[in-house]
C-alpha positions in Angstrom: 58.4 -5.5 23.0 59.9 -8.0 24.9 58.9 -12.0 23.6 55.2 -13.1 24.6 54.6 -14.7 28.3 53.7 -18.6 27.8 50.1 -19.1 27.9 49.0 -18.7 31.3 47.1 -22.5 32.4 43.3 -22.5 32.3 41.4 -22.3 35.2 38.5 -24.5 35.9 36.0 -21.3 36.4 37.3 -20.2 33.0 36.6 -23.4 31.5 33.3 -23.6 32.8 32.5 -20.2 31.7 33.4 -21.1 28.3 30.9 -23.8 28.2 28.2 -21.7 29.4 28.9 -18.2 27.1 27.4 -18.6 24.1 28.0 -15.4 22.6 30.7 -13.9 24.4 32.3 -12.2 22.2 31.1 -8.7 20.5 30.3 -8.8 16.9 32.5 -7.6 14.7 31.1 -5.1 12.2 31.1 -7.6 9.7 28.5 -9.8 11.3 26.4 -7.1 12.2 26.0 -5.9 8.9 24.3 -9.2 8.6 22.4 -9.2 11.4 20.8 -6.0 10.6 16.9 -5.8 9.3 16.6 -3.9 5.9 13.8 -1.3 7.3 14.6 2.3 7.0 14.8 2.6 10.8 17.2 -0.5 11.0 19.2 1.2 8.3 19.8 3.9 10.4 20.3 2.2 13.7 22.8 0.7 11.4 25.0 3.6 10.7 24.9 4.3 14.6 25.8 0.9 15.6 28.5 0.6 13.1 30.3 3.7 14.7 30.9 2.0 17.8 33.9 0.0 18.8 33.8 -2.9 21.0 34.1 -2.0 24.7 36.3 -4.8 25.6 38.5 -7.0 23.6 40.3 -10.0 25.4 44.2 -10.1 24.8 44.4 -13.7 26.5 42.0 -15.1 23.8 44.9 -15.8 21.5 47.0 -17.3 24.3 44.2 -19.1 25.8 44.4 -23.3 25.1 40.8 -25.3 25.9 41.4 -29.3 25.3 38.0 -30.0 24.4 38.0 -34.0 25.4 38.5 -32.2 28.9 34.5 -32.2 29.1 31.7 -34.1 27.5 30.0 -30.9 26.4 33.2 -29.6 25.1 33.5 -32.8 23.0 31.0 -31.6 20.8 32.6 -29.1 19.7 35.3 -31.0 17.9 35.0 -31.4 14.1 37.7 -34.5 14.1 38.7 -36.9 16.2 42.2 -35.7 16.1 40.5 -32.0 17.2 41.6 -31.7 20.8 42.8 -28.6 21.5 41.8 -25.2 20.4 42.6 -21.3 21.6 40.3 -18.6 22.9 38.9 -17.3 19.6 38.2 -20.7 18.2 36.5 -21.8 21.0 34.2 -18.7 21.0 33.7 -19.4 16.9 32.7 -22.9 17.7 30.2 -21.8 20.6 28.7 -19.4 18.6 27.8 -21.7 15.9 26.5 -24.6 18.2 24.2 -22.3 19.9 23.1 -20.7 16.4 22.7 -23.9 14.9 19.7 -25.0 18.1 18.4 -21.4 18.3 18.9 -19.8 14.8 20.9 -16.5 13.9 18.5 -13.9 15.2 19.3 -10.4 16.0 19.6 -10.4 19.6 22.6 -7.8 20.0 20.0 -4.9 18.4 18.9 -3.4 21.4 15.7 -2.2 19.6 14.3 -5.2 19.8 13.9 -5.5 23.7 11.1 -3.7 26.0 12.5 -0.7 27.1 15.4 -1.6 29.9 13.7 -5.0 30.8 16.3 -7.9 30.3 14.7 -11.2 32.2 17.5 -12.7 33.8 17.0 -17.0 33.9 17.0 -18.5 37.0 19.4 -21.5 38.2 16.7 -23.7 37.5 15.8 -22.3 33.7 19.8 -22.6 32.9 19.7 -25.8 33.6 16.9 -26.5 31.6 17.9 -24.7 29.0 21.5 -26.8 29.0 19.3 -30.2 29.2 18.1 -28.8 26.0 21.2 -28.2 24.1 22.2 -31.3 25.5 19.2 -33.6 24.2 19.2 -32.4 21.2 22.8 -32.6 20.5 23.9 -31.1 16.6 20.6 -29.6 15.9 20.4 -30.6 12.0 19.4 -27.6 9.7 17.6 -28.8 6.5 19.7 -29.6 3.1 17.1 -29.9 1.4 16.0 -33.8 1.6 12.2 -34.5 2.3 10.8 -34.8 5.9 11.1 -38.6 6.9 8.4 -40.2 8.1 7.0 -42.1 11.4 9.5 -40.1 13.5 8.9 -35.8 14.2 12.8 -34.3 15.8 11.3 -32.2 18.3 12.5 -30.2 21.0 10.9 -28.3 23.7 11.9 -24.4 23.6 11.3 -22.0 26.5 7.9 -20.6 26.4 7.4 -17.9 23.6 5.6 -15.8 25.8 7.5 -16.4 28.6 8.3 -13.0 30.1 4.5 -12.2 29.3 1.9 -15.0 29.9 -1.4 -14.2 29.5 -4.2 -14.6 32.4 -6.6 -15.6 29.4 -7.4 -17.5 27.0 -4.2 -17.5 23.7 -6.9 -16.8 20.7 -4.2 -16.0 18.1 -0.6 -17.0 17.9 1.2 -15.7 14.0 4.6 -15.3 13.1 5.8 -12.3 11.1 6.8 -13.3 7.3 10.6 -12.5 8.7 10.4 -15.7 11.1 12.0 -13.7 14.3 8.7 -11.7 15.3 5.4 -13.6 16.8 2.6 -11.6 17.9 0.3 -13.4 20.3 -3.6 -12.0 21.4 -6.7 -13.0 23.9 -9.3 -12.0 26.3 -6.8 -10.1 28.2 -7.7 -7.3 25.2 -3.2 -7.2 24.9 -1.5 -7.8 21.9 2.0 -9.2 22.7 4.9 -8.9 20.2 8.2 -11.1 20.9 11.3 -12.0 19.4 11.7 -15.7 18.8 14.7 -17.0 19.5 14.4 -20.5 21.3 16.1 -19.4 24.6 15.2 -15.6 25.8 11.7 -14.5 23.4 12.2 -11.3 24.4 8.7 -9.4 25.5 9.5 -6.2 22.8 6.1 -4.8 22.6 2.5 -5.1 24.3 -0.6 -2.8 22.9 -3.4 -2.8 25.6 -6.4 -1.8 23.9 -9.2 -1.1 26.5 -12.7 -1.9 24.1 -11.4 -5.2 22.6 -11.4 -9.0 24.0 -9.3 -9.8 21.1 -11.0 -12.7 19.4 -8.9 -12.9 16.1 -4.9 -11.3 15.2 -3.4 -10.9 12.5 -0.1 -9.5 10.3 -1.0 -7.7 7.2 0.8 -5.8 4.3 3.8 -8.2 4.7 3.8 -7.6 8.3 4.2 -4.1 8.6 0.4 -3.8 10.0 -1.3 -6.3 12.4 -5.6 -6.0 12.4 -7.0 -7.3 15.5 -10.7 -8.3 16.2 -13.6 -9.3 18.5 -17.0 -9.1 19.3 -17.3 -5.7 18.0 -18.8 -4.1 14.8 -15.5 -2.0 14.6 -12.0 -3.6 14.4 -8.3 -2.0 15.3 -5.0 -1.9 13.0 -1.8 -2.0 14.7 1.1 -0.4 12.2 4.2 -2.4 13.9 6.6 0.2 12.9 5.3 3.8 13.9 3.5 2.4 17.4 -0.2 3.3 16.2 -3.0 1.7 17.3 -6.0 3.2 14.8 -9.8 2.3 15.5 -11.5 1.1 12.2 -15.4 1.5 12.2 -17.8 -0.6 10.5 -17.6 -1.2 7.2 -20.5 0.3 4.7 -23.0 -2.1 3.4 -23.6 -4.9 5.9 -23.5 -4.3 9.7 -22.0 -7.1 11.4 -22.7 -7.3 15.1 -18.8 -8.5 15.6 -16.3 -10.0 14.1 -14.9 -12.8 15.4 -12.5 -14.3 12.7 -11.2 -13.1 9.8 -8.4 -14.7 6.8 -5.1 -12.8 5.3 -4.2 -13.4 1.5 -0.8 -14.9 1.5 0.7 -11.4 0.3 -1.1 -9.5 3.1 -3.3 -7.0 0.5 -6.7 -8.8 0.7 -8.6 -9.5 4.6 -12.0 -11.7 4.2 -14.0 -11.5 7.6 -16.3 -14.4 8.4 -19.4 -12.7 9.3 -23.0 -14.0 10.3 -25.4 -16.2 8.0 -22.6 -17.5 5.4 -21.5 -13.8 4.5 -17.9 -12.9 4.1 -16.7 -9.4 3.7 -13.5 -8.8 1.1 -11.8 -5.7 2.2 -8.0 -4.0 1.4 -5.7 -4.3 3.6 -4.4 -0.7 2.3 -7.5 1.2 2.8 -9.9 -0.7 5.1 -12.5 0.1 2.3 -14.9 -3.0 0.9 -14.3 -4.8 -2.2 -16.9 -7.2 -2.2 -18.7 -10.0 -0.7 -18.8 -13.8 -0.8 -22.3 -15.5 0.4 -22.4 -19.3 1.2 -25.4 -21.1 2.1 -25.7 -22.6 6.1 -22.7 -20.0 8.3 -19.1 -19.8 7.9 -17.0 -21.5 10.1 -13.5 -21.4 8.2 -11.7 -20.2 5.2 -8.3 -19.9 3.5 -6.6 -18.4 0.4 -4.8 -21.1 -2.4 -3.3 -20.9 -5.4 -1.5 -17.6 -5.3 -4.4 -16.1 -3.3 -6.5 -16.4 -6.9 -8.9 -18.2 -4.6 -10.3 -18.7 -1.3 -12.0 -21.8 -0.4 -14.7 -22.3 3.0 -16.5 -23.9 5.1 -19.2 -24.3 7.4 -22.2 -25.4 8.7 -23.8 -27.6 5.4 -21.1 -29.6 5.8 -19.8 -28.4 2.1 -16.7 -27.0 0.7 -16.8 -23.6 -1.4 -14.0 -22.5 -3.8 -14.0 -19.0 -5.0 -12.5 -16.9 -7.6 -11.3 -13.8 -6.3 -10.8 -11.6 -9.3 -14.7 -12.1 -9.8 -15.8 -13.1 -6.7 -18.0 -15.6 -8.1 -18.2 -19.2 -6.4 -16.3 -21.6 -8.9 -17.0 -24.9 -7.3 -18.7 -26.3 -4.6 -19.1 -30.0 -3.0 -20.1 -32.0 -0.1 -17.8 -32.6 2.6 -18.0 -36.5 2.6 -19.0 -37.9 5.4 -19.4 -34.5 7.3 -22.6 -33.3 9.0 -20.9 -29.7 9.3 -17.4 -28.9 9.8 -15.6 -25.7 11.9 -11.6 -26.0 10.4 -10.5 -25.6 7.1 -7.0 -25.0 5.9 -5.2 -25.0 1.9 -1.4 -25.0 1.0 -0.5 -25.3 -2.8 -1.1 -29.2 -2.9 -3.6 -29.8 -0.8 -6.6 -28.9 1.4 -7.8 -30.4 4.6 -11.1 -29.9 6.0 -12.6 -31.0 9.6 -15.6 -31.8 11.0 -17.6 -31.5 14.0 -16.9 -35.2 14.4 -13.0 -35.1 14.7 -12.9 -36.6 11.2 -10.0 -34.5 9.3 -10.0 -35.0 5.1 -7.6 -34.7 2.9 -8.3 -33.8 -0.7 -5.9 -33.0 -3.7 -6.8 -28.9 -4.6 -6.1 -29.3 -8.1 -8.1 -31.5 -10.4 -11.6 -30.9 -8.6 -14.3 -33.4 -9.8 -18.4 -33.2 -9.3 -17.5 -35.6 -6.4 -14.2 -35.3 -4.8 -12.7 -38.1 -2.9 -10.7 -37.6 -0.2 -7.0 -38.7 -0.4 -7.2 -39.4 3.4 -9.8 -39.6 6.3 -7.8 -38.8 9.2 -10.2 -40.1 12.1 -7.4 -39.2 14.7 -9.0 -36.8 16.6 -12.6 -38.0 18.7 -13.8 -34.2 19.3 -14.8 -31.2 16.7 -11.8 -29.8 15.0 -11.4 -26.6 15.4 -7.2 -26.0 14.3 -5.8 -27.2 10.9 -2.3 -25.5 9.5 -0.2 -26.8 6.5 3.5 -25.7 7.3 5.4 -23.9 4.5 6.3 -26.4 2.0 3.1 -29.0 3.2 5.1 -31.4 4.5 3.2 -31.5 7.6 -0.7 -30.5 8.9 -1.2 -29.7 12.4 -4.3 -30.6 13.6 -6.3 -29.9 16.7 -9.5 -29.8 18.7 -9.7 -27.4 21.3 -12.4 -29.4 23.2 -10.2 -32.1 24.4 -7.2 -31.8 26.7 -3.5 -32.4 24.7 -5.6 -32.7 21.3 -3.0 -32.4 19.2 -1.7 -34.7 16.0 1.1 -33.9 13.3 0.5 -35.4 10.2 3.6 -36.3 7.5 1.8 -35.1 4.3 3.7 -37.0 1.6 2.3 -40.4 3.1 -1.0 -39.9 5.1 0.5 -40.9 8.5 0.1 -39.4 11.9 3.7 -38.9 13.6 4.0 -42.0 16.0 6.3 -39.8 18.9 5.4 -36.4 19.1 3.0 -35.5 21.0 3.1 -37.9 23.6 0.3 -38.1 26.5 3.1 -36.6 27.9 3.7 -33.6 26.0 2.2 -30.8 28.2 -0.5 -29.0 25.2 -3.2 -28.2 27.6 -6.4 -27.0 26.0 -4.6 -26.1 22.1 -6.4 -22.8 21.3 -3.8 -21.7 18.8 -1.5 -22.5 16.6 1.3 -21.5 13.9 4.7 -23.0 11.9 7.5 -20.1 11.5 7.4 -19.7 8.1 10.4 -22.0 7.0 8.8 -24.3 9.7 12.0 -24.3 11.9 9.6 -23.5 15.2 5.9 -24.2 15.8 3.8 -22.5 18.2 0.9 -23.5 20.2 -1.2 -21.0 22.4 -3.3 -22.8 24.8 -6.1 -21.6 27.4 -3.9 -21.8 30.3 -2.4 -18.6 28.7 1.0 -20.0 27.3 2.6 -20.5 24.3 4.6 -23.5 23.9 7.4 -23.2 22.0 9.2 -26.5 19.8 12.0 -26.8 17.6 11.3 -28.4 14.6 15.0 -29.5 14.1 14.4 -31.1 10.5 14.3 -27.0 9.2 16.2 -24.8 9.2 15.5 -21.8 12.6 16.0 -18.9 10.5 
């Protein structure tokens, strides 16, 4: 072998494609090992996947010199100041982690995970966007740990989660899967959408058209290998993700509930309560579908959530009163008056606190351990003028999202550890629409909001972590 040519010069379509290719590079086998789910079918896409080489590896990658002060966007890729110039490989190492470090390490080269042969190619006009994006937000910053400031929310707008599938109807459910990269969505359109969350493409990778259900109420269960869908039916449909099935469930024995409109998931997926008619709640297993009981509150239930390990289950409704139950005996533990409320339609609990709201827009805030005969609230959060109808705790309960569906762009954050409303985000700006849905990822790195215009809006919470 003779001695190696000099580096040819870079040309300015080469430089520009640089800038643009994110990922253009194949894996090596090392990173795919990492990308890979741990589900036996992933295990054994695995093995396949492992067996193949590259198809094409670039020679000139070595040879190729980018000066990154060349190009404001390039500049960004610099870890010094004295970092000016870097070859081929480097460059695509660099690109790589920029574009995880905004849109999270997901597994996007699995072809599993799209619709069949469907690949949505972004039009000049979403590109840009999408570049505006990277470019606003700069070094996204991935949590280390220190607490969510307050008075300011990083935000930044992601393309649509349901982009490649909108709905004609109403969003009634938005949930993301415990593994943070699957969201299932579900409405009037009687579809239930499943996409893979990335930021940029949210691949369409599954939708289950079932032909007696408006779907009212969606759901993961069993750790998210089964989702349980409802409406205004007396029977309800489970959905197991993996094998494809879609099994009709008949109504349970005891009680016959003309539908079911809402129902709650214990944090580890085994338990469902359904809010039924005249303050009764039906417990049934996830595993079997069977009844295990039944909670009965005076006035109807509006809301309810699981606490403390799923040991309880607290809920609300109509009286205007807060119910805290024991789920080993199914036995109401403590009860007290809302204050203040004439009747309230949201509830939510995390493991410090739970917030319940009112037909008013008034939004409390009370500490869940330590209950007296007459709780106080920490907070009233009087932020909202309409009923509340939304309320979610992100993962750690650093922030509550709160929401009424009956005013347009009804949406407030709230910083937990001091009481306040974020001053910036939303904005009468922010395009929310009608909220009608709502969920954080579950290390709070996105959060999703389903409206009745049939999107769901898609934001990066940049304080956390994507994946």
């Amino acid at each position: 072998m003779g001695k190696r040519a000099p580096a040819a010069p870079v040309s300015e379509a080469e430089k520009l494609l640089a800038e643009e290719v994110f990922q253009a590079k194949s894996q090596t086998k090392k990173n795919k090992r990492k990308q890979l789910a741990k589900s036996k079918r992933e295990q054994q896409q695995q093995e396949k996947e492992l067996k193949l080489k590259a198809a094409w590896v670039d020679d000139d990658d070595e040879e190729m010199e980018v000066n990154l002060e060349e190009k404001p966007q390039l500049r960004k890729l610099r870890k010094t100041e004295q970092d000016t110039v870097v070859d081929g490989k480097e460059l695509n190492r660099r690109l790589k982690t920029f574009y995880q470090s905004a849109h999270g390490a997901v597994s996007w080269a699995d072809p599993k995970n799209f619709l069949g042969d469907r690949q949505v190619d972004s039009d000049d006009s979403d590109n840009e966007e999408e570049a505006e994006l990277l470019r606003s937000t700069g070094n996204m910053m991935e949590d280390s740990g220190e607490l969510l400031p307050q008075g300011t929310l990083d935000v930044a707008r992601m393309k649509d989660a349901n982009q490649h599938a909108p709905s004609n109807a109403v969003i009634q459910s938005v949930q993301f899967h415990p593994n943070g990269q699957l969201m299932l969505t579900a409405g009037l359109d009687k579809t239930l959408h499943l996409y893979q969350v990335d930021g940029s493409n949210n691949a369409n990778i599954e939708n289950v058209f079932v032909k007696d259900l408006p779907m009212l109420d969606a759901k993961f269960t069993l750790g998210g290998d089964r989702a349980v869908l409802t409406g205004p039916r007396q029977y309800f449909f489970s959905y197991d993700i993996e094998a494809g099935k879609i099994t009709k469930i008949p109504g349970l024995y005891g009680r016959k509930e003309r539908n079911r409109k809402k129902f709650v998931v214990s944090n580890n997926g085994e338990t469902i309560v359904f809010l039924g008619s005249e303050g009764y709640m039906d417990v049934v297993s996830a595993k079997s579908y069977e009844s295990i009981g039944t909670l009965k509150m005076n006035g109807s239930v509006e809301s309810a959530a699981f606490c403390d390990n799923d040991r309880y289950l607290v809920s609300t409704g109509s009286d205007g009163q807060v119910y805290k139950w024991d789920m080993r005996t199914r036995r109401c533990v403590f009860v007290h008056d809302d204050e203040g409320s004439l009747g309230n339609h949201a509830l939510a609990a995390s493991g410090k606190y739970y917030a319940a709201g009112s037909k008013s827009g008034v939004v409390n805030i009370y500490d869940n351990a330590g209950l007296t005969a007459k709780p106080k609230p920490r907070k009233a959060l009087m932020h909202l003028t309409t009923q509340v109808d939304h309320l979610k705790f992100n993962a750690n309960s650093e922030i509550l999202a709160m929401a009424s569906t009956d005013a347009k762009d009804s949406l407030k954050m709230v910083h937990m550890p001091s009481l306040t409303v974020f001053a910036n985000w939303p904005t009468a700006h922010t395009p929310l629409h009608y909220v009608s849905a709502m969920d954080f990822s579950p290390n709070s790195g996105y959060f999703a909001v389903g409206n009745a215009r049939g999107r769901v809006l898609l934001y990066r919470l940049t304080h956390y972590k994507s994946t």
